[in-house]
C-alpha positions as CSV (number, residue, x, y, z in Angstrom):
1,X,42.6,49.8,31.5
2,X,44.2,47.1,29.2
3,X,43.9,43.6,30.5
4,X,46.6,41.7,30.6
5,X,45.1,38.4,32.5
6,X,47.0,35.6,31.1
7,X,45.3,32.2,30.6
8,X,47.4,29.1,32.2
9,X,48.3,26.5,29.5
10,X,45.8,24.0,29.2
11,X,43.1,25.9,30.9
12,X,39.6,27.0,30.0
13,X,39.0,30.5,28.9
14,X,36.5,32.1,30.8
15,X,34.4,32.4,27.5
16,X,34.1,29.1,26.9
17,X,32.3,28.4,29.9
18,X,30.0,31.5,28.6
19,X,29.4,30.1,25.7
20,X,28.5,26.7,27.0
21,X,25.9,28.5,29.7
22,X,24.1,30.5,27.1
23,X,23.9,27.1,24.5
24,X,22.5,25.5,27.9
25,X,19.9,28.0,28.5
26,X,18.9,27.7,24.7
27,X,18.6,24.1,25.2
28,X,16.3,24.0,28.4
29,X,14.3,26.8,26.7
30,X,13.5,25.0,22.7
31,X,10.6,23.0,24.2
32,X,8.9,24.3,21.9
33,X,8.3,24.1,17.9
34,X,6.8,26.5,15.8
35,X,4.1,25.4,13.8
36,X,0.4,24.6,13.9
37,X,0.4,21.2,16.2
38,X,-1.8,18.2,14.6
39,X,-4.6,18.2,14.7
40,X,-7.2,15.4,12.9
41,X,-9.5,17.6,10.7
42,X,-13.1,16.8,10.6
43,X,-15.0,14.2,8.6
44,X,-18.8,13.3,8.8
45,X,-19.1,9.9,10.1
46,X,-22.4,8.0,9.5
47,X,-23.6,6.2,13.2
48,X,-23.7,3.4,10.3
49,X,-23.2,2.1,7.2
50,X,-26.1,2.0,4.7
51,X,-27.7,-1.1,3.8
52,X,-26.3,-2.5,6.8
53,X,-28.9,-4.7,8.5
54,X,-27.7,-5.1,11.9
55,X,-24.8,-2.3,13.0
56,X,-22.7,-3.8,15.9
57,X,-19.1,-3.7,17.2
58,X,-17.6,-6.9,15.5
59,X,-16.8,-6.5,12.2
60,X,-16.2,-8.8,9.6
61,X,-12.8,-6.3,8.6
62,X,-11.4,-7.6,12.3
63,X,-10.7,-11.5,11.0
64,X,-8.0,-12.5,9.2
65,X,-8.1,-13.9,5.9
66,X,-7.1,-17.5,7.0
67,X,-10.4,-17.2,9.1
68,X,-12.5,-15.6,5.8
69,X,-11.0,-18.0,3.3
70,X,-11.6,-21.8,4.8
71,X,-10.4,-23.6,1.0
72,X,-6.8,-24.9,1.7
73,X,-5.7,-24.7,-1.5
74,X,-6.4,-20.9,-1.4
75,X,-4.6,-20.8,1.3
76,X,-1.5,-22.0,-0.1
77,X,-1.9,-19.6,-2.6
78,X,-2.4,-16.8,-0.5
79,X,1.1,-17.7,1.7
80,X,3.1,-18.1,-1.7
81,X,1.7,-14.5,-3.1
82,X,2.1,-12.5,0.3
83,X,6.1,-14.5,0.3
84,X,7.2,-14.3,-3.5
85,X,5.1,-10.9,-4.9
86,X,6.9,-8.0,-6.7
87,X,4.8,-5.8,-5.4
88,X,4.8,-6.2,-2.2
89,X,8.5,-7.2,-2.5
90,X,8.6,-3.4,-3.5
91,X,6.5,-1.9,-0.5
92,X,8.1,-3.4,2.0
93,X,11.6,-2.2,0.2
94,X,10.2,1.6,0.4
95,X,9.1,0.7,3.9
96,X,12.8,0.5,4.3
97,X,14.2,3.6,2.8
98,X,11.5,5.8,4.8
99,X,12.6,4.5,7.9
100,X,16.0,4.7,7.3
101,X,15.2,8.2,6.1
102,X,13.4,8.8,9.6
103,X,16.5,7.9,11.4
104,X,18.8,10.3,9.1
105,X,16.2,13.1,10.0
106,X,16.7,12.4,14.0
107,X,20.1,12.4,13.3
108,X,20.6,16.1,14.0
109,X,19.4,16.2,17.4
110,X,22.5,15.2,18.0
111,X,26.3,16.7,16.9
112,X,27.9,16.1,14.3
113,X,31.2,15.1,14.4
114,X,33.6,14.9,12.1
115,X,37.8,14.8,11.4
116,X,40.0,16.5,8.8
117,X,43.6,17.2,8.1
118,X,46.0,18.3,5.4
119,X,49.9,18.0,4.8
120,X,51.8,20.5,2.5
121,X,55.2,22.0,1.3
122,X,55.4,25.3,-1.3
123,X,56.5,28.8,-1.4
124,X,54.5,31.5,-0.4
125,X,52.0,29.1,0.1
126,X,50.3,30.9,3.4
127,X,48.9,33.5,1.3
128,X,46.6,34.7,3.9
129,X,49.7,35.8,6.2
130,X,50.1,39.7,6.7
131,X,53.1,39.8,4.6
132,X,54.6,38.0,1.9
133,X,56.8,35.0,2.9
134,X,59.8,36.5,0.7
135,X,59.7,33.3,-1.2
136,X,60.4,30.8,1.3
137,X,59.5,27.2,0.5
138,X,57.5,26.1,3.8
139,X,56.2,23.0,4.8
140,X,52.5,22.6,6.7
141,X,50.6,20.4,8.4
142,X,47.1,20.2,10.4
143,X,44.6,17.3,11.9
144,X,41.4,18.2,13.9
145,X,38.5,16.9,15.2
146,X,35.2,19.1,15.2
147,X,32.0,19.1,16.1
148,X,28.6,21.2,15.0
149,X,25.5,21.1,16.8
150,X,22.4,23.1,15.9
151,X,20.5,24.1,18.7
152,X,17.1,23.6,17.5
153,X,15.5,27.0,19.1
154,X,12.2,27.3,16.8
155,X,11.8,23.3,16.7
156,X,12.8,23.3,13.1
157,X,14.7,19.6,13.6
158,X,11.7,18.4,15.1
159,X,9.8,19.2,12.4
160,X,11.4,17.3,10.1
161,X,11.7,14.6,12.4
162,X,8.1,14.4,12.8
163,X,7.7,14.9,8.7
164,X,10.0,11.9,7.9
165,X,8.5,9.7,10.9
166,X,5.1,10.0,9.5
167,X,6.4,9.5,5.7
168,X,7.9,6.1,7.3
169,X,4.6,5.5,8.7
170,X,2.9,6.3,5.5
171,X,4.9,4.0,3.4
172,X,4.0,1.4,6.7
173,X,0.6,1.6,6.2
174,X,0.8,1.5,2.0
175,X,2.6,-1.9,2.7
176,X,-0.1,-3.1,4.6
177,X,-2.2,-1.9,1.8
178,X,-0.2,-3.8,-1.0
179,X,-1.4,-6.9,1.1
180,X,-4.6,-6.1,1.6
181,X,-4.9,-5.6,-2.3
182,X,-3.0,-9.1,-2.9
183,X,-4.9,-11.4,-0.9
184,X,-8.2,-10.1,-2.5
185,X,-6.8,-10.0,-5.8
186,X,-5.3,-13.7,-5.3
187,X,-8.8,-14.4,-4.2
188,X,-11.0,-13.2,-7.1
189,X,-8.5,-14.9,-9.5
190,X,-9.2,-17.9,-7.7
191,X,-12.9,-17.8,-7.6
192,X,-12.7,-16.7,-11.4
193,X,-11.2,-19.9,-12.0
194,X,-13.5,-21.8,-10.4
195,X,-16.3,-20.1,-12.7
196,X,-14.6,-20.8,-15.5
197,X,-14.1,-24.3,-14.9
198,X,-18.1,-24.9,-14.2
199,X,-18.9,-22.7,-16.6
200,X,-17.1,-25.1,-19.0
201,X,-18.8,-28.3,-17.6
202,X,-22.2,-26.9,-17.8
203,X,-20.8,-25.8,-21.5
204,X,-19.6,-28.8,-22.2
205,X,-22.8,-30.6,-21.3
206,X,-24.7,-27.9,-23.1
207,X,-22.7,-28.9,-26.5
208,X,-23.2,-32.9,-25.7
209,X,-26.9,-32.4,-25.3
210,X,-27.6,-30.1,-28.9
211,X,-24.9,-33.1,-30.3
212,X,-27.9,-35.3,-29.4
213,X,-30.3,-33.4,-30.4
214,X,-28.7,-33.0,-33.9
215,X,-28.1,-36.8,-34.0
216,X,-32.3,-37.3,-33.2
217,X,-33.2,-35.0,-35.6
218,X,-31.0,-36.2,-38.3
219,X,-31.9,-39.4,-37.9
220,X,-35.9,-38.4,-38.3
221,X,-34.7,-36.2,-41.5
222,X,-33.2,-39.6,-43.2
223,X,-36.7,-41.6,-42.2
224,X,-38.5,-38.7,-43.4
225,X,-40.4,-38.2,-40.3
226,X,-38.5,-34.6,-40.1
227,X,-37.7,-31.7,-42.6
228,X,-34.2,-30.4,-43.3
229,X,-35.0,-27.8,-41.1
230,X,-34.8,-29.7,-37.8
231,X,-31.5,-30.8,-38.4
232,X,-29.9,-27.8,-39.8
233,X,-31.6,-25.5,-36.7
234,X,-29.8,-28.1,-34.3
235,X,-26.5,-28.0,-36.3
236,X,-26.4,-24.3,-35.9
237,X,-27.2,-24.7,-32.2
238,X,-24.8,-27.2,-31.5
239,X,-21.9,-25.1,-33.3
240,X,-23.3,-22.0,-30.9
241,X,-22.8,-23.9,-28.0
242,X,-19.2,-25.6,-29.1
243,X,-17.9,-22.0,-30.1
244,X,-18.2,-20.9,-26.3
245,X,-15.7,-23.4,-25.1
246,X,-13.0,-21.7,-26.6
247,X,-13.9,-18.5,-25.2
248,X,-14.1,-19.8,-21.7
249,X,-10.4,-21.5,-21.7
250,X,-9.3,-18.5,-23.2
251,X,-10.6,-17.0,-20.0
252,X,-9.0,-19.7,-17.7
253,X,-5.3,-19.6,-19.2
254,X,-5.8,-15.3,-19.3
255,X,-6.9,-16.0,-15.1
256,X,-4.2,-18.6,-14.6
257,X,-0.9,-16.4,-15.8
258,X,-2.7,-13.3,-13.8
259,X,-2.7,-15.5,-10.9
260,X,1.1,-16.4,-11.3
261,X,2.0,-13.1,-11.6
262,X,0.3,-12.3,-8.6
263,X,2.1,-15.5,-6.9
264,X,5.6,-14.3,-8.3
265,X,6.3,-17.2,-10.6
266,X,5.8,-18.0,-14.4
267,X,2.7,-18.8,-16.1
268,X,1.7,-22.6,-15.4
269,X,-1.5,-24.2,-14.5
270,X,-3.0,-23.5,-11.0
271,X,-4.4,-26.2,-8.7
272,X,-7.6,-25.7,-7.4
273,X,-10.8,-27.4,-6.3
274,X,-13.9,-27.0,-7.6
275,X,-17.2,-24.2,-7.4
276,X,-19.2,-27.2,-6.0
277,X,-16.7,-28.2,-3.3
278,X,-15.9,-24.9,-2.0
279,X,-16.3,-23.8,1.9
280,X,-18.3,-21.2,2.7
281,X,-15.8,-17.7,2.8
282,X,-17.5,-16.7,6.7
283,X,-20.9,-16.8,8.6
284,X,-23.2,-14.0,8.6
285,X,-20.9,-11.1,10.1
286,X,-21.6,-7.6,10.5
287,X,-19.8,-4.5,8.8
288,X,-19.2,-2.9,12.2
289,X,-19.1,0.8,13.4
290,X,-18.2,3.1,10.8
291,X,-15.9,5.4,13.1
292,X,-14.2,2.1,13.5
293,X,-13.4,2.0,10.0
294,X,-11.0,5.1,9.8
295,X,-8.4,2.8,12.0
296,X,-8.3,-0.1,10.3
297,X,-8.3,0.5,6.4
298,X,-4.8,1.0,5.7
299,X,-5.4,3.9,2.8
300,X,-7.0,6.4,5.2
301,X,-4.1,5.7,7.6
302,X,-1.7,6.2,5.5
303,X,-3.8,9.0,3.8
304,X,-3.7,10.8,7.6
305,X,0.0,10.3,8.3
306,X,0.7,12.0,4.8
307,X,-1.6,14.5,6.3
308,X,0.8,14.9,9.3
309,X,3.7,15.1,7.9
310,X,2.3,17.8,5.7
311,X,1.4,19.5,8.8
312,X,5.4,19.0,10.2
313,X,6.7,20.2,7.3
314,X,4.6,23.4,7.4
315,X,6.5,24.5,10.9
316,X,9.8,23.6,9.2
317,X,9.6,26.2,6.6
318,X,8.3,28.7,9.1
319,X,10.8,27.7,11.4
320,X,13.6,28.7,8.3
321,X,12.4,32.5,8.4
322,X,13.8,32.3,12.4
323,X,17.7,32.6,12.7
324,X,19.6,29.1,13.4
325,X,21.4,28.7,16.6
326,X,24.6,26.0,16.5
327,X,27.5,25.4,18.8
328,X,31.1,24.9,16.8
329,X,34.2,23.5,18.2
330,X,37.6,21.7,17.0
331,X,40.7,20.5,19.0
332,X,43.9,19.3,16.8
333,X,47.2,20.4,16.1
334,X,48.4,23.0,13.4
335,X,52.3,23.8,12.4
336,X,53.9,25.1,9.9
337,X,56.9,22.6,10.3
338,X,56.6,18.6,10.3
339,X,59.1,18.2,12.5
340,X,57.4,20.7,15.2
341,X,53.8,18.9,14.7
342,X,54.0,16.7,17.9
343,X,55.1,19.5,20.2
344,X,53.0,20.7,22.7
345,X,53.4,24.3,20.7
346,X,51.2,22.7,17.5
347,X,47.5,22.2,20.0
348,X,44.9,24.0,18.4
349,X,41.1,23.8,19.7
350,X,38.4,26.6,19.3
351,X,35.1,26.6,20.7
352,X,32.3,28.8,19.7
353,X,28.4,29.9,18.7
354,X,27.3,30.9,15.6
355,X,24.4,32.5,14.9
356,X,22.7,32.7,11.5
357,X,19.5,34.4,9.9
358,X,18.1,35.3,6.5
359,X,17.7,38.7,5.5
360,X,16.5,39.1,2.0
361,X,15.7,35.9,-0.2
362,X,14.0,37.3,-2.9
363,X,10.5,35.9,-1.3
364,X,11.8,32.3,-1.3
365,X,11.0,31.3,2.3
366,X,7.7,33.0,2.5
367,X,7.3,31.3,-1.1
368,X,8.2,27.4,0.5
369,X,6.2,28.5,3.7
370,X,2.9,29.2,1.4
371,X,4.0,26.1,-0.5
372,X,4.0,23.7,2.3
373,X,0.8,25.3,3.7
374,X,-0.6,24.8,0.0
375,X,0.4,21.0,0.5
376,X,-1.0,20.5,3.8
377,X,-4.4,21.6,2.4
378,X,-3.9,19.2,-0.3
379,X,-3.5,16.5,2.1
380,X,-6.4,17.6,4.0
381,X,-8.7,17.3,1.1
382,X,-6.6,13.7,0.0
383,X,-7.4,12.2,3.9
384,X,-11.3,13.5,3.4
385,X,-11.7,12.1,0.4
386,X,-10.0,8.7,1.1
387,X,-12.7,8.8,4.7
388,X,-15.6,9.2,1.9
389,X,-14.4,6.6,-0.5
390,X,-14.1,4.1,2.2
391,X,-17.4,4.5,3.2
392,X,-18.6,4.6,-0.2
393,X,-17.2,1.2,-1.2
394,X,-18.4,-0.4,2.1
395,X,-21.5,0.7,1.0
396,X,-21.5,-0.5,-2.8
397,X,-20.7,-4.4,-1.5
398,X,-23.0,-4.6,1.0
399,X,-26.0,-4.2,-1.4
400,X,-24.1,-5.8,-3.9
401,X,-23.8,-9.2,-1.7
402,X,-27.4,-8.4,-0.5
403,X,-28.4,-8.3,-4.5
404,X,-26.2,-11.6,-5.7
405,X,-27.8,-13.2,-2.7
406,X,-31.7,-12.7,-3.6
407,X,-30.1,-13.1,-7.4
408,X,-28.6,-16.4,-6.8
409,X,-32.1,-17.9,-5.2
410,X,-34.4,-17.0,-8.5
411,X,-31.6,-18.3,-10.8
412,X,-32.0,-21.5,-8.8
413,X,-35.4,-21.7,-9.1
414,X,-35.0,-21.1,-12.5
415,X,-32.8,-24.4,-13.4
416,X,-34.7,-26.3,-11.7
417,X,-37.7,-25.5,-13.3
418,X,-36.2,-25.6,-16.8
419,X,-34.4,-28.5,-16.1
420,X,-37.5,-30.7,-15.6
421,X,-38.8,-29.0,-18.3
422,X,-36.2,-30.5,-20.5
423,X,-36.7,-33.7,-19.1
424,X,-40.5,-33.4,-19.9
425,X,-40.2,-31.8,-23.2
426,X,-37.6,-34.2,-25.2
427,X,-39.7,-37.2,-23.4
428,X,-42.8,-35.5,-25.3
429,X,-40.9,-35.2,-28.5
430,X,-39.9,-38.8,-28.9
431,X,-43.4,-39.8,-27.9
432,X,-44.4,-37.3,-31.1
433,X,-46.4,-34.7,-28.6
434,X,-44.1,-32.1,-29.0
435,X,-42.0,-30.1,-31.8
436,X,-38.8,-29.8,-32.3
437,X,-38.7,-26.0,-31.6
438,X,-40.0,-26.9,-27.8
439,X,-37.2,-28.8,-27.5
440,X,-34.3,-26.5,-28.9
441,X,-35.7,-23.8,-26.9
442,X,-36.2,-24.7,-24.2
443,X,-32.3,-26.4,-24.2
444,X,-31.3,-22.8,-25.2
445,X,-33.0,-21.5,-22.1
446,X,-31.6,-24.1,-19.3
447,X,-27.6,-23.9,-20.5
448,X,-27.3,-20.1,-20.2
449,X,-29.5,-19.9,-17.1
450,X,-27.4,-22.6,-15.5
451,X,-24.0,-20.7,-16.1
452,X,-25.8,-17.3,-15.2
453,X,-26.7,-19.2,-11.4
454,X,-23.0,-19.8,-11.2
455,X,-21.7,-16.2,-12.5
456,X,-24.5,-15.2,-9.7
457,X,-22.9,-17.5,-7.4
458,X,-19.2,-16.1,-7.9
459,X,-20.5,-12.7,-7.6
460,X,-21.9,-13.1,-4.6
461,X,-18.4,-14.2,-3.3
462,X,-16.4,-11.7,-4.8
463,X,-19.1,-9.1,-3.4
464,X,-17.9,-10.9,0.1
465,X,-14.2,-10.5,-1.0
466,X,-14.8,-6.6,-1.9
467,X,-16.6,-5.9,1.5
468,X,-13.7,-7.9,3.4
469,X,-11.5,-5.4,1.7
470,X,-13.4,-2.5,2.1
471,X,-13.8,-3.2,5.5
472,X,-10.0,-3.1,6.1
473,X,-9.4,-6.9,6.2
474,X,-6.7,-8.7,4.9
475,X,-3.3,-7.3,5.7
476,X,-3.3,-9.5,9.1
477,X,-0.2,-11.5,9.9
478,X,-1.0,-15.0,9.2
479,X,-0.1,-18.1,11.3
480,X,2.1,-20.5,10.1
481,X,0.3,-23.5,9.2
482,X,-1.3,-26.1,11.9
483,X,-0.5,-23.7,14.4
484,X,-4.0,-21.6,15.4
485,X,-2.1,-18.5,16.5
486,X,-0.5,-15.8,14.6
C-alpha cells in the first residue's frame, strides 16, 4: 500500500529521530579503542648504582641548581642563560606548537561546524536538472549552515588524541632537557674559566721564576763562575714557560664567547671570581635509588612518551581498516529566484549518517598499520636504550669524582713537597752546594705539577656537574632572588 503520510511544515520526520537514536547508541557504545593499550615495557633496573658508596633515597638529582651551585656570580649567569638562550628560546617555542597541535587533534571529538553560500545568474546553468532549461537565463541563490561529526566507533580520534598529547609531552620533557643541558654547560664554562685564570697565575709565576733564574745565571756566566750553558738552558726554559701563556688566554677568550653564546649575548668578557674563592658545589650527597632515576631525567621521559605515542598511533592505523561512522546535517535556504529567497518556500535542512569503509587500497593500510607497529618497536628499543645510557653515565661520574678526588690529594702532596724543594735547592745553589741542573729541574717539576693539582681540582667539579646531570638535576624552576622558595 503506497503511503501517503504527509509531514506538517516545520516538523520532524520520523527518520530523523531514527537517525539520531542509532548515532546515540553508537556513542554510548565507542568506549572503547582499538589498539594495544600502554603498557611500560621492561628494563633491568640495578637495586643500585655501581660505585655508589652509600645507596639511599635522597638524591643529589632532587636539589636545584641554586642549592648545587652556592657562587653568586654563577648564579647570575645561570638566570641570564635559562632567560636570553636560543636554544631553549627554541624548545620552549616547539613546546608550543605540540600543544597547540594536541588541542587541534581533540578537536574532533567534537562537530564541526561550518557555513557556505553562493549567489548566481546564467542560462542553463542548473545542468543537473532532468531536462534542459530551454535556455532560460535563471538567477540562484543558497546559504547553509552544516555540521559533521564523526562518531569515533573503533577509537580512531582517541588515538590520535593520545599520539599528539604525548608528542606535546615529549617536546615538554625535551624542554626540560634543553635546561638541564644549559645550566651544566653554563657551569663547566664557568669552572673552565676559572682554570684558566689560575692556570695563568701559576704560569705567570712559573715564567717570573725561570726570568730569575736566567738573570742568576747570567750574571755567574759574566763573573765567570758559570758556563754559557747555564744561561742558555735557562733562556730556553724561560721562553718554554712564556710560550704557554698565550695558549692559555687563547683558551679563556675561546671559553668566554662560548659562554656568551650560551648566555644569548655577544662575545665580551665574563665576570667571575676566582678557583681559590669558590664555594663548595654541595656536601657529600648520595646518587639515590636507581628505579628513581627513570622519573626524573628528562630524556628517558620524553624517550617513553615518544614510546606512547608510538603506541597511540599504532591503534589509529588499525582503527583506519574499520569503516568510519559520522552524523551530517545542514539547515539554510535554497531558491532559484532572489526575490523568493526570504520566503518560507526557500528553507532547506537535511539531516543524515554516512557510513564509509575501505575496500581495496592496494595494501596501503595494512602497509601504514605495519609501519606504525615498525615505529613503535623503534621507540621501544630508543626508551631501553636511553634507561641504559642513563645508568651508564651515572655510573662513569661517580668513579670519575671518586678518582679526581683521591687525584687531587697526591697532586697536593706533590707541590708541597716540590715546593720546599725549590725553596731548599736554589738556597743550596747560591750557597754553591748545588748545580744549576737541580735547580731548573726541579722548577720544571713544581710549575706543571701545580697546574695539574688545579686541572685535578676542576675535574673533580665538573665530575660533580656531570653526575648532577646525569642524575636528572638541573631543569628545576628557580626562585627569584632573596626569596628562598621557588
Amino acid at each position: 500500500m503506497k503511503n501517503t503520510e504527509r509531514q506538517k511544515p516545520g516538523g520532524r520526520p520520523k527518520a530523523v529521530g531514527a537517525t539520531i537514536a542509532t548515532v546515540g547508541a553508537l556513542v554510548v557504545f565507542s568506549g572503547c579503542a582499538v589498539g594495544p593499550n600502554y603498557q611500560r615495557p621492561p628494563v633491568i633496573v640495578p637495586e643500585n648504582f655501581r660505585f655508589e658508596s652509600s645507596p639511599a633515597p635522597l638524591s643529589l638529582g632532587q636539589l636545584g641548581w641554586w642549592e648545587v651551585f652556592k657562587d653568586a656570580t654563577l648564579q647570575e649567569l645561570i638566570r641570564t642563560a635559562l632567560t636570553n638562550n636560543y636554544d631553549l628560546k627554541q624548545a620552549v617555542a616547539r613546546v608550543e606548537q605540540a600543544r597547540n597541535m594536541a588541542v587541534a587533534a581533540g578537536a574532533s571529538f567534537y562537530p564541526q561546524i561550518g557555513y557556505g553560500g553562493d549567489v548566481g545568474r546564467g542560462r542553463n546553468a542548473l545542468i543537473n536538472m532532468p531536462t534542459p532549461l530551454n535556455g532560460a537565463t535563471e538567477s540562484s541563490a543558497q546559504a547553509n549552515l552544516n555540521a559533521v561529526w564523526e562518531i569515533d566507533l573503533w577509537g580512531r580520534i582517541r588515538r590520535l588524541s593520545e599520539s599528539a598529547r604525548a608528542q606535546y609531552l615529549a617536546t615538554e620533557e625535551a624542554r626540560r632537557g634543553v635546561t638541564l643541558t644549559l645550566v651544566s654547560e653554563v657551569a663547566t664554562a664557568y669552572f673552565q674559566l676559572l682554570q684558566y685564570d689560575q692556570e695563568l697565575t701559576i704560569q705567570r709565576a712559573a715564567t717570573k721564576a725561570y726570568t730569575d733564574s736566567y738573570r742568576i745565571f747570567d750574571e755567574r756566566e759574566k763573573t765567570g763562575a758559570a758556563s754559557k750553558l747555564e744561561p742558555t738552558r735557562a733562556a730556553a726554559a724561560l721562553a718554554n714557560a712564556a710560550a704557554l701563556i698565550p695558549e692559555l688566554e687563547l683558551n679563556v677568550a675561546t671559553t668566554e664567547n662560548q659562554l656568551n653564546v650560551l648566555l644569548g649575548r655577544p662575545p665580551g668578557p665574563i665576570a667571575r671570581s676566582s678557583l681559590a674563592n669558590e664555594p663548595p658545589l654541595v656536601p657529600e650527597i648520595p646518587s639515590g635509588l636507581p628505579s628513581e632515576l627513570l622519573q626524573r631525567r628528562p630524556d628517558v621521559r620524553a624517550a617513553e612518551q615518544t614510546l606512547i605515542a608510538a603506541n597511540a598511533s599504532v591503534g589509529a592505523n588499525l582503527a583506519n581498516c574499520f569503516p568510519q561512522i559520522g552524523l551530517t546535517t545542514f539547515v539554510g535556504k535554497v531558491s532559484p529566484e532572489l526575490s523568493a529567497f526570504t520566503a518560507g518556500s526557500a528553507n532547506a535542512w537535511n539531516v543524515g549518517a554516512t557510513l564509509t569503509g575501505p575496500v581495496f587500497q592496494g595494501g596501503r593500510l595494512r602497509a601504514q598499520y605495519r609501519a606504525a607497529k615498525a615505529k613503535f618497536d623503534e621507540a621501544t628499543a630508543a626508551y631501553q636504550q636511553s634507561v641504559l645510557a642513563a645508568f651508564q653515565e651515572v655510573s662513569t661520574a661517580l668513579i670519575a669524582r671518586q678518582k679526581f678526588s683521591e687525584i687531587r690529594v697526591y697532586d697536593e702532596q706533590a707541590v708541597v713537597a716540590l715546593i720546599a724543594s725549590v725553596d731548599l735547592v736554589t738556597e743550596r745553589y747560591r750557597d754553591g752546594r748545588a748545580s744549576y741542573y737541580e735547580v731548573l729541574e726541579t722548577q720544571k717539576e713544581l710549575y706543571p705539577t701545580q697546574r695539574a693539582q688545579v686541572q685535578t681540582q676542576v675535574g673533580e667539579l665538573l665530575a660533580t656537574i656531570q653526575l648532577y646531570k646525569a642524575l636528572g638535576g638541573g631543569w628545576q624552576v628557580a626562585p627569584e632572588p632573596g626569596n628562598p622558595n621557588p
